[in-house]
N, C-alpha and C positions, 0 to 999 in steps of 0.2 A: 504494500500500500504506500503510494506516494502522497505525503503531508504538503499540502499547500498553504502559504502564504499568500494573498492580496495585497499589495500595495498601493495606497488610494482608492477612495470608495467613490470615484465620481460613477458617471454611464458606462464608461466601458469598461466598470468593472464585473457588470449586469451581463456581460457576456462570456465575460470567463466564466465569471460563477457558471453561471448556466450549460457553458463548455466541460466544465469538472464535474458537473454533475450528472451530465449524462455518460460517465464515466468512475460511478460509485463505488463500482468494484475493484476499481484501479484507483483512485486517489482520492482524498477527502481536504478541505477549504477547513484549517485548524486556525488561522489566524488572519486578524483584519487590520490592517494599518492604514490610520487616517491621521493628519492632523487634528479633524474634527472627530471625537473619539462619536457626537451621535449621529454622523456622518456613515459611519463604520457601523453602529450599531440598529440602525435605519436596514444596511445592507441583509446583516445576520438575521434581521427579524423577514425582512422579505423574501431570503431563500430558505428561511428556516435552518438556517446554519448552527452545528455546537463548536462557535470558536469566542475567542477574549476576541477583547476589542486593544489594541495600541495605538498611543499615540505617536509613538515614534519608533523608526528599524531598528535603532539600539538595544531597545529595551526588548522587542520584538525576537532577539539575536537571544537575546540572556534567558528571559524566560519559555518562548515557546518554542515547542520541537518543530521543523520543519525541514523538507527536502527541497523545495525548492520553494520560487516565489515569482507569482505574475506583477510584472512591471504594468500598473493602470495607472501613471501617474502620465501628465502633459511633455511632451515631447523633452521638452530643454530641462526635466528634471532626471531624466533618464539614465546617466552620467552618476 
């Protein structure tokens, strides 16, 4: 099972979600990183996600497990 991370809860993060999810037996959406933590937590209740909410990668890195992470943040933050 592959642990996901989101980064950034804007629109297009409404597609990954929904990308990993039709893929539940291969990976699961453990973590939501937003600036705006009810930004993030907006997302969780609309896919019905079981992940925390953070507000930032760092904190993101230390406590939650994950294998990798969708980059949904605006172009020039990408980096």
């Amino acid at each position: 099972m592959i642990r996901i991370a989101i980064l950034g809860a804007g629109a297009i993060a409404d597609a990954h979600i929904q990308s990993y999810r039709k893929f539940k037996d291969r990976c699961d959406v453990v973590a939501v990183v937003d600036l705006y933590p009810d930004k993030a937590a907006e997302k969780i209740a609309k896919h019905s996600l079981q992940a925390p909410v953070f507000k930032d990668l760092e904190t993101a890195i230390g406590q939650a497990d994950f294998d990798a992470a969708s980059v949904c943040l605006p172009l020039f933050e990408h980096a």
